[in-house]
FIKOLPA-331935 format. One line per field, with one value per residue: residue in three letters; z, y, x of N, C-alpha, C, CB in turn. Coordinates in nm, 2 decimals. Atoms other than C-alpha are relative to their C-alpha. Glycine has a CB too. Example, Ala and Ser with C-alpha at 12.3 -4.5 7.8 and 13.67 -1.06 7.14 Angstrom:
BEGIN
r ALA,SER
n.zz 0.00,0.00
n.yy -0.12,-0.11
n.xx 0.09,-0.09
ca.zz 0.78,0.71
ca.yy -0.45,-0.11
ca.xx 1.23,1.37
c.zz 0.00,0.08
c.yy 0.12,0.11
c.xx 0.09,-0.08
cb.zz 0.12,-0.14
cb.yy 0.00,0.05
cb.xx -0.10,0.04
% end
This chain:
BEGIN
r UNK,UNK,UNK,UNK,UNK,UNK,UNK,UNK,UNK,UNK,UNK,UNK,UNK,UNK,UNK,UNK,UNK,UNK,UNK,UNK,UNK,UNK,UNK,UNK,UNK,UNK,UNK,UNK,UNK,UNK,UNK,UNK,UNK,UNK,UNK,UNK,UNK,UNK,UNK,UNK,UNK,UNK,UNK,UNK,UNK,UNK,UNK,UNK,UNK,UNK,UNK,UNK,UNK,UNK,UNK,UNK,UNK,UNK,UNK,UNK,UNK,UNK
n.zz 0.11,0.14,0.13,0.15,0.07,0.07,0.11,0.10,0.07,-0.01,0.01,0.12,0.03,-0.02,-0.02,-0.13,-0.11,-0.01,0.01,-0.15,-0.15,0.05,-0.14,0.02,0.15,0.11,0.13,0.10,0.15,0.06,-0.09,-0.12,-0.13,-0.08,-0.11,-0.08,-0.22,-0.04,-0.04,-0.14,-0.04,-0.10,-0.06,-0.03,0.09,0.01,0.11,0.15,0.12,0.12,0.09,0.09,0.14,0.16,0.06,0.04,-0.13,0.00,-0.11,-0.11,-0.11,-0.06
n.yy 0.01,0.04,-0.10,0.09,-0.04,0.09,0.02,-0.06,0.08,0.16,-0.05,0.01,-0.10,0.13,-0.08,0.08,-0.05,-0.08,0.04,0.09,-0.08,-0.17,-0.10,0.01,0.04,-0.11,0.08,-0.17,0.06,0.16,0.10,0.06,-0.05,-0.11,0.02,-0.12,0.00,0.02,0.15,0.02,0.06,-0.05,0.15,0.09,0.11,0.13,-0.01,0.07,-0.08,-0.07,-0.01,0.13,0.03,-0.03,0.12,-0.01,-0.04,-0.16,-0.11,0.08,-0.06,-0.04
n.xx 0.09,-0.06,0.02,-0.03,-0.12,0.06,-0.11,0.04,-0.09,0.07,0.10,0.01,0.13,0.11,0.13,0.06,-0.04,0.07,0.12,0.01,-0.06,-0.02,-0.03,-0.12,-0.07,0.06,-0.12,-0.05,0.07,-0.01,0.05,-0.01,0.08,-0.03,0.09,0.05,-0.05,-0.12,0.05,0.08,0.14,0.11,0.02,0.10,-0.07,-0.11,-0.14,-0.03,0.10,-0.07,-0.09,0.05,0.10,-0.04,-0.02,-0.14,-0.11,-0.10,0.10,-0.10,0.01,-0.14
ca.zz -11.43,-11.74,-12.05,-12.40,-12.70,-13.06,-13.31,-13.62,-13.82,-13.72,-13.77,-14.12,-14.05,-13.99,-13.79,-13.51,-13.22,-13.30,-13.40,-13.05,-12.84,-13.01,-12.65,-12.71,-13.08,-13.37,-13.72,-13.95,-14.33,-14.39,-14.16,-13.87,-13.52,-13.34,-12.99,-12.77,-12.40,-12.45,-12.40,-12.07,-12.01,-11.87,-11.51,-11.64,-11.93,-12.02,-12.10,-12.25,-12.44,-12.63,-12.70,-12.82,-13.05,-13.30,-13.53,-13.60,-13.24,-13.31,-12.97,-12.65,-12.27,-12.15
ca.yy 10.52,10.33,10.49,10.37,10.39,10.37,10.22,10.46,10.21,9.89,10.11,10.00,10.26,9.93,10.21,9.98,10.18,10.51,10.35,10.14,10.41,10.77,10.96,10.80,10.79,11.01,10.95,11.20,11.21,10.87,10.70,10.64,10.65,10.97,10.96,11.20,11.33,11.20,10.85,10.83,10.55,10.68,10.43,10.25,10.13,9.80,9.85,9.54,9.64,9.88,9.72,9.39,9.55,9.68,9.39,9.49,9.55,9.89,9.99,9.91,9.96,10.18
ca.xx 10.82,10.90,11.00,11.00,11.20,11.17,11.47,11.37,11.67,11.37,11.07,10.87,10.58,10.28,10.10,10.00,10.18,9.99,9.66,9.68,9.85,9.75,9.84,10.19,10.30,10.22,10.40,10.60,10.57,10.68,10.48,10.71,10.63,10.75,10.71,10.50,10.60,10.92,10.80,10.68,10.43,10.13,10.05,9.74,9.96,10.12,10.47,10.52,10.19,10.34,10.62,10.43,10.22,10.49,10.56,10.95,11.08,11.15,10.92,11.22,11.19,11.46
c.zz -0.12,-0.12,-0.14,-0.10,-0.13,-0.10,-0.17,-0.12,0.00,-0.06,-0.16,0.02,-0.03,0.06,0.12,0.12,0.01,-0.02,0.13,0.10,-0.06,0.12,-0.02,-0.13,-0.09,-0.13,-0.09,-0.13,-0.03,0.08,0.14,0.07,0.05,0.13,0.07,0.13,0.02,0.08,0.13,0.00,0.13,0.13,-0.04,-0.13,0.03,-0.03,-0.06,-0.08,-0.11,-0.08,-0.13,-0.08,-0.16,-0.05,-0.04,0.15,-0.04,0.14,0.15,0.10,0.02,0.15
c.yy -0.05,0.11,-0.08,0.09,0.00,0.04,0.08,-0.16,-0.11,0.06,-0.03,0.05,-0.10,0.14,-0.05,0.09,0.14,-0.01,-0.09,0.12,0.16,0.07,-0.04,0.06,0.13,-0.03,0.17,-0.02,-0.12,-0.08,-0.05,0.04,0.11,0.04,0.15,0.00,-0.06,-0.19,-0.08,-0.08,0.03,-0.14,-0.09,-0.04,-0.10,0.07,-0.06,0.01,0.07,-0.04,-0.09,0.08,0.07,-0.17,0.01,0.02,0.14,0.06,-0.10,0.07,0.10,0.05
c.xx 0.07,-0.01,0.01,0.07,-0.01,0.14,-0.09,0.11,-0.13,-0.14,-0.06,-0.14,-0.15,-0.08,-0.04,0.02,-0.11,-0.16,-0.06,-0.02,0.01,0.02,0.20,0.09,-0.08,0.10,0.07,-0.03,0.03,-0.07,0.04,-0.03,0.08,-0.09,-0.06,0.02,0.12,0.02,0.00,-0.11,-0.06,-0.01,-0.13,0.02,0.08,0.09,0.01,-0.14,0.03,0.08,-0.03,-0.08,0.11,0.14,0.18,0.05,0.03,-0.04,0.17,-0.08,0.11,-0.04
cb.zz -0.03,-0.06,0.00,-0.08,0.03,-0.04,-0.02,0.00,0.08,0.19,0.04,-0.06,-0.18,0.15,-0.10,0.03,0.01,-0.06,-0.13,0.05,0.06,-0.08,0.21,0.00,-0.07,0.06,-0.16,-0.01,-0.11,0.00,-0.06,0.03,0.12,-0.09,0.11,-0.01,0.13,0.12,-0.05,0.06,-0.01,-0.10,0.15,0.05,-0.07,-0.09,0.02,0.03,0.05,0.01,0.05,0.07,0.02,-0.01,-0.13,-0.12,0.02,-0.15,0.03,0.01,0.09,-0.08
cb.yy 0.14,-0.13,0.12,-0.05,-0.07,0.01,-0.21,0.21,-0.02,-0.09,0.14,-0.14,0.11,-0.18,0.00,-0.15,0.02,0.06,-0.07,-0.10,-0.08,0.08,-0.08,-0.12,-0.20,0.20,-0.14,0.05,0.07,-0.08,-0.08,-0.03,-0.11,0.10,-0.09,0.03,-0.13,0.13,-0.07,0.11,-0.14,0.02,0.02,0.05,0.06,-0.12,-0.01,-0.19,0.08,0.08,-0.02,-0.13,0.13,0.22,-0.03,0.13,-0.10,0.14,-0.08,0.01,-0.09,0.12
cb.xx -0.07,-0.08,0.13,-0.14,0.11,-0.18,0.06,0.05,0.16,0.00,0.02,0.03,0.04,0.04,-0.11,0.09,0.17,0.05,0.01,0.17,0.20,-0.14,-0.10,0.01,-0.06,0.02,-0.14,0.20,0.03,0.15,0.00,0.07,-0.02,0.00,0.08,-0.12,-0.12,0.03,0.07,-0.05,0.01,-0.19,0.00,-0.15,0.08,-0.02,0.11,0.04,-0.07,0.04,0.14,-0.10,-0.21,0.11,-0.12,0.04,0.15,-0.05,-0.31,0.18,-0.01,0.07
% end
């Protein structure tokens, strides 16, 4: 199962990933994404889906 990843250092808090993917993502007080489940994509997710929708690359595969 793929997992994902997210560079907090690339992260500029857009919102996209939790507003796309609320079962994944959740944000802290600044806005960035903080992941949920340890970032396990569910199977009837895209991977590259998630990672394309945040506009800085902060979202990786690992």
């Amino acid at each position: 199962m793929p997992r994902i990843a997210v560079d907090h250092d690339y992260c500029q808090a857009h919102g996209r990933c939790y507003a796309r993917f609320p079962e994944l993502f959740d944000a802290d007080d600044e806005g960035r994404a903080v992941l949920l489940g340890g970032g396990a994509v569910p199977e009837n997710v895209d991977p590259e889906e998630i990672v394309a929708v945040c506009p800085e690359s902060a979202i990786t595969l690992v």
